[in-house]
C-alpha positions in Angstrom: 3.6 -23.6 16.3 0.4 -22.1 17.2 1.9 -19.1 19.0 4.1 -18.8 15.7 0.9 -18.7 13.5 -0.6 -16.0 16.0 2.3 -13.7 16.0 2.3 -14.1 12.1 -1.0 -13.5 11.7 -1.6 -10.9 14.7 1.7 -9.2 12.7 0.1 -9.1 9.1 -3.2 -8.0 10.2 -2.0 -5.3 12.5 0.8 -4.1 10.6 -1.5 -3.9 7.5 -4.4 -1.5 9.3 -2.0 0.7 10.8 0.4 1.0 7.6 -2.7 2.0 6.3 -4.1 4.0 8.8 -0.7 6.3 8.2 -0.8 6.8 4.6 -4.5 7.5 4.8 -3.2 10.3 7.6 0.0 11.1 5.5 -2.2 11.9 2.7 -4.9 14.2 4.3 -2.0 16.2 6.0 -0.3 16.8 2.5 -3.5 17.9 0.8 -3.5 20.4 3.7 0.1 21.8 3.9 1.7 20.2 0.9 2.9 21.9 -2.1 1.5 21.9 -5.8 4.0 20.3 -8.3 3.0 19.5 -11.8 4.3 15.5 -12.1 4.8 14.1 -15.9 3.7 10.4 -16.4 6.8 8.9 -18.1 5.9 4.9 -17.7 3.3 2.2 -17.0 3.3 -1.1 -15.6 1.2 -4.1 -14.5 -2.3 -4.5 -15.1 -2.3 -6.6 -17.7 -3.8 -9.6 -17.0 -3.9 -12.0 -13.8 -0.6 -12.2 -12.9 0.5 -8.9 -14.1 0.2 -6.9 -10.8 -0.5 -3.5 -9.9 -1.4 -1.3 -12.4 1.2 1.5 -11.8 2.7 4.9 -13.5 5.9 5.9 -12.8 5.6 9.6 -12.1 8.8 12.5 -12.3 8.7 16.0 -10.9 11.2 18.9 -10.4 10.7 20.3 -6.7 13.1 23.2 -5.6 15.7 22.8 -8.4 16.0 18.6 -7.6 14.3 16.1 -9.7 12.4 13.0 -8.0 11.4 9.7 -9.6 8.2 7.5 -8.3 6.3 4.6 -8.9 2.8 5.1 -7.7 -0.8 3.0 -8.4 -2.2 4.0 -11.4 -6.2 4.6 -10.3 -8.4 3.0 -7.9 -9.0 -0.6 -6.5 -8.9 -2.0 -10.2 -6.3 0.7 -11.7 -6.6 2.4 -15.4 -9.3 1.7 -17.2 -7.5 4.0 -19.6 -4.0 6.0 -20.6 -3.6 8.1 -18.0 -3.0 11.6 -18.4 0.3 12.9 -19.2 0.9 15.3 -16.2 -1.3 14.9 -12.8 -1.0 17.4 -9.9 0.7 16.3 -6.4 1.2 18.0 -3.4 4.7 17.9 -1.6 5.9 17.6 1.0 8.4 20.8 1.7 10.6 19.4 4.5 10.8 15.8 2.7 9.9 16.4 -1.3 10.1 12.6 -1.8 6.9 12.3 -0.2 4.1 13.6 -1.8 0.1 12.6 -2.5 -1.3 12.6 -5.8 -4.3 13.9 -7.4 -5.7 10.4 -7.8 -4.9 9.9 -3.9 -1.8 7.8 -4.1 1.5 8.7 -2.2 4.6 7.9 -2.2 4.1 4.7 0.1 1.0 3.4 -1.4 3.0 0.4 -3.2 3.9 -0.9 0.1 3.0 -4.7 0.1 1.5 -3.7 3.3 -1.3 -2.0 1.1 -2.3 -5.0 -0.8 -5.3 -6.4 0.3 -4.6 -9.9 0.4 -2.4 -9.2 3.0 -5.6 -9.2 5.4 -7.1 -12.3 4.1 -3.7 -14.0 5.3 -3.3 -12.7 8.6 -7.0 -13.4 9.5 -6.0 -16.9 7.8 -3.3 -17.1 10.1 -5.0 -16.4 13.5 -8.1 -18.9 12.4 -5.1 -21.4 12.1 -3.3 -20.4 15.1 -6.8 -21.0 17.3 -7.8 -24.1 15.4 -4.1 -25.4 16.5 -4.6 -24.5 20.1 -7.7 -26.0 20.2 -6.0 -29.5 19.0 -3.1 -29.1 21.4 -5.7 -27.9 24.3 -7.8 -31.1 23.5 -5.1 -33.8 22.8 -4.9 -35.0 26.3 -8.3 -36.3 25.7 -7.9 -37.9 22.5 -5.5 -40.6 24.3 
């Protein structure tokens, strides 16, 4: 059980940092080399309320003739504090147009439930269990 709470939690935590480490990357190398496409705001969701959850736009553009259809965050840490704008600027990518980084510095991964920060708060969780439970089954020889 223990070595299940550690590869859970060893999982979460790791997987979370380096999902994040690569759309940090993903995003830098697009403002670099990407290409500038004007993006329309057709749709918001979530951010509401408690409960509601991520404040989101739903973003199209036209890229080389195709149209492409995205969800993204909305803002920062605690999304809109307003109506976005109708059009934003994002870079894309030319080999992959579906992957692109927003002005606001959002790409086209950052809904990932890898990105949510609670994510961390349960892997760390996890390990703190996993060693608390090693520590019982270490010590209960001498409870007997």
């Amino acid at each position: 059980m223990a070595g299940a709470f550690l590869l859970v939690g060893m999982g979460l935590l790791g997987g979370s940092l380096g999902y994040r480490w690569h759309v940090a990357a993903e995003a830098e190398r697009l403002r670099g080399e990407g290409t500038p496409v004007t993006a329309t705001v057709v749709d918001r969701s979530g951010g509401g309320g408690r409960g509601s959850g991520i404040d989101r736009i739903e973003i199209v553009y036209v890229y080389d003739s195709a149209g492409y259809r995205a969800w993204i965050p909305c803002a920062g840490v605690t999304g809109c504090r307003s109506t976005p704008q109708r059009e934003l600027t994002i870079r894309v990518d030319r080999n992959d147009p579906e992957r692109f980084v927003a002005e606001n510095g959002h790409t086209d991964g950052s809904l990932s439930f890898l990105m949510s920060w609670t994510v961390i708060p349960m892997g760390v969780v996890a390990l703190v269990g996993a060693g608390v439970l090693g520590l019982v089954f270490r010590d209960r020889d001498g409870w007997a």
